[in-house]
N, C-alpha and C positions, 0 to 999 in steps of 0.2 A: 355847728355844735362842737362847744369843748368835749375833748375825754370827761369818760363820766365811771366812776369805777363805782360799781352795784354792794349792799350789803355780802350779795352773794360771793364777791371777787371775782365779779364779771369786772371787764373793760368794756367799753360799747363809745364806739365813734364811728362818725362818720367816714366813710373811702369811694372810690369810685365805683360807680356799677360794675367798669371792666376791670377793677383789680381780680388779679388770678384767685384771691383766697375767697373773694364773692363770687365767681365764677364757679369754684369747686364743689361751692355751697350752692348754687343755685344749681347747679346740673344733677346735685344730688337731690333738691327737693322736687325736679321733674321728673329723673328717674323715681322719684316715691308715688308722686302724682303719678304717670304712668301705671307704674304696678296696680295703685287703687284703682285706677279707672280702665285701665286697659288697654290706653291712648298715647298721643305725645306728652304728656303731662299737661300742659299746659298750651294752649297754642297763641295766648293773647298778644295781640300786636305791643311788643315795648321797645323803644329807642331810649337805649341808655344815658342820652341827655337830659329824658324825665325826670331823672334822679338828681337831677343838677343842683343846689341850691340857688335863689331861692324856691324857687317851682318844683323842689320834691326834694329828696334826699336819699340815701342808701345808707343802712347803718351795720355795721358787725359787732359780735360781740365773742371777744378772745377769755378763756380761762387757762388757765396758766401757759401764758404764750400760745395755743391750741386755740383756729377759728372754730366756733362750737355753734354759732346761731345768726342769721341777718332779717333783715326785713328792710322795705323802702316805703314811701309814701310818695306819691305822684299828683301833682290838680289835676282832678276833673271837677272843671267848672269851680263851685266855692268851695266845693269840699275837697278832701285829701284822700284819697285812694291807698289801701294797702296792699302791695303783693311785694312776693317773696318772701313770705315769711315762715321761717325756716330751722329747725332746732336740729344738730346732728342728733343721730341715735344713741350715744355714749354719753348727751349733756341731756336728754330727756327725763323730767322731771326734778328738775334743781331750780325752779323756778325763769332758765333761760327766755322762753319766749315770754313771758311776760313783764321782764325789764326790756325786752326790745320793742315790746309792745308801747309802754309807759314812757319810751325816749321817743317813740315815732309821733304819739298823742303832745308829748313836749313839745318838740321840733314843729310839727304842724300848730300847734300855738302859738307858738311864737311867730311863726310864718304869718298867721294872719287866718286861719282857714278857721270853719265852724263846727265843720263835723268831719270825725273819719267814715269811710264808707268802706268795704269790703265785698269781695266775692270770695265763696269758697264752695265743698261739695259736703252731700250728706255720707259719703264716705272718709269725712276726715273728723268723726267724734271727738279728737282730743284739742281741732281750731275753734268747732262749736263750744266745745267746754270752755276754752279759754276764754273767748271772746264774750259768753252769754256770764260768767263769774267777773267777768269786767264791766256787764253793765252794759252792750253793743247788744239792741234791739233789732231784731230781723225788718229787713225794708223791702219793697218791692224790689225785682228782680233789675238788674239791670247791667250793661257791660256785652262785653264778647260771648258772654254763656246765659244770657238775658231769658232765652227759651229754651236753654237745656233741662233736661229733667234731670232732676237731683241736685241742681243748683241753692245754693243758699247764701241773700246777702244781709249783711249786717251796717247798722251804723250806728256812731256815737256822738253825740253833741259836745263838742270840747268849751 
């Protein structure tokens, strides 16, 4: 994916899963996980070559020089998988998660895939708002948290 600079004056490009400033970001969207659930945030198995292109991708998105939000998309199977997806607290509500949203649905387009699929939890109201105001229809359960209770997965047909 080229840079793609957002109405908002987002940046949003593609980096490694192990760069430090998706790391920072990621460790802070498990400590949030965590807090809501009262867990490790997240426990789901990932190896950061999922995020490789062409077989997923890892995306950031900078406001003025400042990482502020990422998200990745991983295949499972035909469809595209989201996690990480992540909005610091000081960029909430500037419409961040949902141009990384719309670069992830891009990218997996292009990729080739049909639908995004998602997991997330009924303690995170503002992923469900995002996701069900984008049009991502709740699916049967499925993934790592497949039988947890409080589980909620979505998907979108691209």
């Amino acid at each position: 994916m080229a840079v793609t600079t957002t109405e908002q004056g987002l940046i949003i490009a593609s980096v490694p899963y192990t760069d430090p400033e998706a790391q920072r970001l990621i460790t802070a969207a498990l400590a949030d996980l965590s807090e809501r659930y009262q867990g490790d945030g997240d426990a789901t198995p990932i190896d950061p070559a999922q995020f490789t292109p062409p077989g997923g991708i890892f995306l950031m998105a900078w406001q003025d020089g400042v990482a502020v939000g990422c998200g990745g998309w991983r295949a499972h199977g035909e469809d595209a998988e989201i996690k990480r997806m992540y909005t610091a607290p000081e960029a909430r509500g500037r419409g961040v998660a949902r141009a990384v949203l719309n670069a992830l649905e891009e990218t997996a387009r292009h990729a080739g895939k049909g639908r995004m699929i998602l997991e997330t939890g009924n303690r995170q109201p503002e992923a469900i708002g995002l996701y069900e105001s984008q049009d991502y229809e709740q699916i049967p359960n499925f993934g790592y948290y497949k039988d947890e209770p409080g589980a909620v997965c979505y998907g979108l047909t691209l």
